[in-house]
Backbone as JSON Lines, residues from 0, in Angstrom:
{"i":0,"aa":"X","n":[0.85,-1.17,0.0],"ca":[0.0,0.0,0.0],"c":[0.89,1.24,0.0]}
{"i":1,"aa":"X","n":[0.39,2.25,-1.24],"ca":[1.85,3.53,-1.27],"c":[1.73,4.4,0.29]}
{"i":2,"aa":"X","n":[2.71,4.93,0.41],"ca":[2.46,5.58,2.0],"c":[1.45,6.95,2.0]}
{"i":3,"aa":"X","n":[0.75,7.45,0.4],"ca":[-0.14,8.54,0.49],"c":[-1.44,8.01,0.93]}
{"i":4,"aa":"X","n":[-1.8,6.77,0.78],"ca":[-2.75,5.98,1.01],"c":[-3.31,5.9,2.03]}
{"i":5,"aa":"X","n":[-1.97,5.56,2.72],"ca":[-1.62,4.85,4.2],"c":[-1.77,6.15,4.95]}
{"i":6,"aa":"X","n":[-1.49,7.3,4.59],"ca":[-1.7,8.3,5.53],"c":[-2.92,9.3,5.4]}
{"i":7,"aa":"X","n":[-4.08,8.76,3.96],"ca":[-5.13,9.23,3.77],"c":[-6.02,8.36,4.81]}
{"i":8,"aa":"X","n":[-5.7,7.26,4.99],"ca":[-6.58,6.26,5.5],"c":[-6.57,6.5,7.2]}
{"i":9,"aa":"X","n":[-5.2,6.76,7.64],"ca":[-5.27,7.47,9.04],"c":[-6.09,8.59,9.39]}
{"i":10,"aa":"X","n":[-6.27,9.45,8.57],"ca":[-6.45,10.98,8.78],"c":[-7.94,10.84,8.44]}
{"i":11,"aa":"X","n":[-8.81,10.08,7.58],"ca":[-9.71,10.44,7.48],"c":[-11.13,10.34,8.41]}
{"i":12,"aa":"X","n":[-10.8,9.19,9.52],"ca":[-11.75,9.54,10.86],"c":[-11.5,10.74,11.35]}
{"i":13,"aa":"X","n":[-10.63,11.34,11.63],"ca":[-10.21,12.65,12.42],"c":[-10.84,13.57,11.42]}
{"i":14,"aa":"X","n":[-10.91,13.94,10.22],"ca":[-11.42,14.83,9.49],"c":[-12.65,14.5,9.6]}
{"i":15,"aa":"X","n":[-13.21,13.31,9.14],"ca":[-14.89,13.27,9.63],"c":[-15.66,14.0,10.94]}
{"i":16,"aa":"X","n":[-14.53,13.0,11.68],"ca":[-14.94,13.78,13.16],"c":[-14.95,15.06,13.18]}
{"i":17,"aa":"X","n":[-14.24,16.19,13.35],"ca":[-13.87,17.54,12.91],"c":[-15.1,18.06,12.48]}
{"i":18,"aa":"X","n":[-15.28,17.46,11.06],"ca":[-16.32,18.06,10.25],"c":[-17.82,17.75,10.85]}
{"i":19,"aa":"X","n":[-17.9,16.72,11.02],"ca":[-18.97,16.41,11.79],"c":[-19.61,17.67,13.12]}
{"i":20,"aa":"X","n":[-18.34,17.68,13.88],"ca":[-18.43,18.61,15.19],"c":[-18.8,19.97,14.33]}
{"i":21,"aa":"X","n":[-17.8,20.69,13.25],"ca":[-18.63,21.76,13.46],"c":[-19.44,21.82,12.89]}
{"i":22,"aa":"X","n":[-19.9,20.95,11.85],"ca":[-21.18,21.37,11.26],"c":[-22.53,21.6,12.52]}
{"i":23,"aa":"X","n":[-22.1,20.39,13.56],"ca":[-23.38,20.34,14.59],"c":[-23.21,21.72,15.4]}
{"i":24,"aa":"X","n":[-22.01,21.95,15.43],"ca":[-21.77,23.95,15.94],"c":[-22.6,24.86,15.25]}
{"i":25,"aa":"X","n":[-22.69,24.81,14.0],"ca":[-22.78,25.33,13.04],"c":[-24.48,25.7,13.09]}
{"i":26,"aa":"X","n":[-25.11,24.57,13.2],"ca":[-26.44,24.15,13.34],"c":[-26.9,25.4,14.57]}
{"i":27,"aa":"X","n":[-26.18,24.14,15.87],"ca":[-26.38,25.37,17.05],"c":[-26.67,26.52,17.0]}
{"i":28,"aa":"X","n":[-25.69,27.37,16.58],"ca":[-25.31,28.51,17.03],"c":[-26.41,28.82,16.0]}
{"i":29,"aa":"X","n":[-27.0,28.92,14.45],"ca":[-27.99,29.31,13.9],"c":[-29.47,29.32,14.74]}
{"i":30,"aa":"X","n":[-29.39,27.92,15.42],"ca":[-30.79,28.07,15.95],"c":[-30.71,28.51,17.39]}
{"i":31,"aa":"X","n":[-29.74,28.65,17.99],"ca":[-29.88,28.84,19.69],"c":[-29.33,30.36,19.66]}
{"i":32,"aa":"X","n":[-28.4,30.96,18.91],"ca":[-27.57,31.67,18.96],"c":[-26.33,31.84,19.37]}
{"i":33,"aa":"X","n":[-25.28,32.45,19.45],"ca":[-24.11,32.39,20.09],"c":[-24.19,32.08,21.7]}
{"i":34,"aa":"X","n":[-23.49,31.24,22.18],"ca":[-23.33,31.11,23.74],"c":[-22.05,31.05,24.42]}
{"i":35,"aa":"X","n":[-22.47,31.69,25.94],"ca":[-21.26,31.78,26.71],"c":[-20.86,30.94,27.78]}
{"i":36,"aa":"X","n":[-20.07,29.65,27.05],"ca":[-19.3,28.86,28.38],"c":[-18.3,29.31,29.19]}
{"i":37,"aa":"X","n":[-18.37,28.49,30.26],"ca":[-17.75,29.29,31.35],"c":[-16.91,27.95,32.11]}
{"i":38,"aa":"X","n":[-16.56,27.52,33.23],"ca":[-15.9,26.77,33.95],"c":[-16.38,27.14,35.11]}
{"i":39,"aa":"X","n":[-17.48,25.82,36.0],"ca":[-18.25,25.76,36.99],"c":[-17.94,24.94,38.05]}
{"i":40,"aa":"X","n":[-17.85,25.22,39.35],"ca":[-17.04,24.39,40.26],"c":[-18.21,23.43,40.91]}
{"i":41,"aa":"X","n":[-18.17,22.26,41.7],"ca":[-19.09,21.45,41.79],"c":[-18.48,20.99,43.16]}
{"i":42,"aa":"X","n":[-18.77,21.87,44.4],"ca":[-17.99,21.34,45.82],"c":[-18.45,19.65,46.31]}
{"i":43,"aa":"X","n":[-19.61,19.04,45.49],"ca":[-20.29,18.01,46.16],"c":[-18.94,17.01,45.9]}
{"i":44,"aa":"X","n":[-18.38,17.29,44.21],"ca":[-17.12,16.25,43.86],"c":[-15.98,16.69,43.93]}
{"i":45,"aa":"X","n":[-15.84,17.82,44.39],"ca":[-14.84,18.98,44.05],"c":[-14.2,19.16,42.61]}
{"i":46,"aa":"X","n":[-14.86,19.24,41.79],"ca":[-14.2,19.63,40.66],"c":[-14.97,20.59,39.89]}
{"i":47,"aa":"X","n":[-13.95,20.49,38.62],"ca":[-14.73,21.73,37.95],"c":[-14.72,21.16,36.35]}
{"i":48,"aa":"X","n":[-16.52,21.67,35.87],"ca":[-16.2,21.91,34.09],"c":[-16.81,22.78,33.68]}
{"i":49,"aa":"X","n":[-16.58,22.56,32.15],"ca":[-17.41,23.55,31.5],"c":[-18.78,23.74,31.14]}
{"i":50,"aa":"X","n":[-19.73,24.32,31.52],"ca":[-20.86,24.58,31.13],"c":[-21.45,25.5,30.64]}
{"i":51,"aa":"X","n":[-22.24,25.99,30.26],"ca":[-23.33,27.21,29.38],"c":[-23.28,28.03,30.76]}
{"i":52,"aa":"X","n":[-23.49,29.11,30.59],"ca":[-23.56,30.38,31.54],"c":[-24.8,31.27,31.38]}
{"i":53,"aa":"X","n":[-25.38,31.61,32.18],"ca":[-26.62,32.44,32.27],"c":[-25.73,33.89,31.62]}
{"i":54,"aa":"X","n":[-26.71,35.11,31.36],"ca":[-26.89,35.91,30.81],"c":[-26.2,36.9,31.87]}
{"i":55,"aa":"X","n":[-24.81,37.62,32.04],"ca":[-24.36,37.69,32.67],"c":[-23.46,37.61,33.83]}
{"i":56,"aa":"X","n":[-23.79,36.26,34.22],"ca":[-23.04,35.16,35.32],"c":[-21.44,34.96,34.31]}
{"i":57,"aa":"X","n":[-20.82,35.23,35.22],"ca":[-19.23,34.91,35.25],"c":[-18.99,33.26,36.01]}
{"i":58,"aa":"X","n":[-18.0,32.57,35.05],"ca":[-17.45,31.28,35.37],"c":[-16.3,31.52,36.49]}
{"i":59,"aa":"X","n":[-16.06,30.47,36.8],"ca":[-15.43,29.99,38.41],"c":[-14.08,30.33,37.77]}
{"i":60,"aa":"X","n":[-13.46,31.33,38.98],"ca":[-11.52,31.6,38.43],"c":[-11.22,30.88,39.91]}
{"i":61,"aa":"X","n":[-9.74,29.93,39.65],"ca":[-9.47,29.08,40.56],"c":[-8.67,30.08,41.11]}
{"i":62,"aa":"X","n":[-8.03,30.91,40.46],"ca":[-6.95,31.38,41.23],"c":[-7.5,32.86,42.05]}
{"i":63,"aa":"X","n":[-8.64,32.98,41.58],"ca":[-9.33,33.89,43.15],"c":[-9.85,33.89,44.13]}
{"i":64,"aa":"X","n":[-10.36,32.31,43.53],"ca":[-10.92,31.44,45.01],"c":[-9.97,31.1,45.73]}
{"i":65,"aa":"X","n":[-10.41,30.98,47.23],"ca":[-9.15,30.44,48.31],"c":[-10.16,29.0,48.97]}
{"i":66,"aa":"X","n":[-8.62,28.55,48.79],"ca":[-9.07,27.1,49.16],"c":[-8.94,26.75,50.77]}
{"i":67,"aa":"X","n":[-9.14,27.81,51.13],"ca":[-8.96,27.48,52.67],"c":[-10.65,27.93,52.83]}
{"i":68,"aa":"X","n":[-11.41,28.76,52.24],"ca":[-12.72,28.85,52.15],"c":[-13.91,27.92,51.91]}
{"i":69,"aa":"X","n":[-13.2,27.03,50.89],"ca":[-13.62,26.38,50.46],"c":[-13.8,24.78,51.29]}
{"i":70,"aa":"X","n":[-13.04,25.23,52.28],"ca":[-12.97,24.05,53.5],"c":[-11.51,22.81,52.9]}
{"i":71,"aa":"X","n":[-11.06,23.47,51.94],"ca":[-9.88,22.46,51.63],"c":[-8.33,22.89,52.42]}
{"i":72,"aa":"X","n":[-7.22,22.49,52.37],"ca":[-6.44,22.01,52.6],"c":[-5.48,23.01,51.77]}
{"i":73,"aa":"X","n":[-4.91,24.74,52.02],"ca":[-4.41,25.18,51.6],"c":[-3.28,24.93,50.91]}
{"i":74,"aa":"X","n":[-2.23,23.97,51.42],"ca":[-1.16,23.3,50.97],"c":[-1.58,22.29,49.79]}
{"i":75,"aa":"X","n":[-2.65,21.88,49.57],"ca":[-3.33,20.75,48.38],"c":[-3.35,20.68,47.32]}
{"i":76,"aa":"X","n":[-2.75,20.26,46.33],"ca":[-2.82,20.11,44.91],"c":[-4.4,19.89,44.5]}
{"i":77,"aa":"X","n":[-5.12,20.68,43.98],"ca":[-6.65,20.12,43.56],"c":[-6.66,20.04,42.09]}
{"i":78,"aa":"X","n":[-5.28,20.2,41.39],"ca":[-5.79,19.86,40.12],"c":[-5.45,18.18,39.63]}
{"i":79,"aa":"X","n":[-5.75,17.69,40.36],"ca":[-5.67,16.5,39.87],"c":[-6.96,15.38,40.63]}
């Protein structure tokens, strides 16, 4: 098999995929409109992701929160 083959045949799930994603962006954003994700903290598991944001509402900054507030362990690595 020539190696242009061999490296069309790798690449072309990843381009599907790709294309796939933004077209479904694409879709979105026509019918919902543009939106603002943010990064939301979740103390029940302690972690954090990304989610949609209300109209106004600002996402979670780690480095303004204090983790001694938060009832954690100031010395603590929490990103992992």
């Amino acid at each position: 098999m020539p190696t242009s083959a061999l490296a069309l045949l790798i690449l072309t799930p990843f381009v599907a995929i790709f294309a796939y994603a933004a077209w479904h962006e694409w879709h979105r954003v026509r019918e919902d409109g543009h939106s603002n994700y943010g990064l939301a903290y979740d103390p029940e598991t302690d972690s954090t992701h990304v989610t949609l944001l209300e109209e106004g509402e600002t996402g979670y900054d780690p480095e303004t929160e204090s983790t001694e507030a938060a009832g954690g362990d100031a010395e603590a690595d929490r990103t992992t």
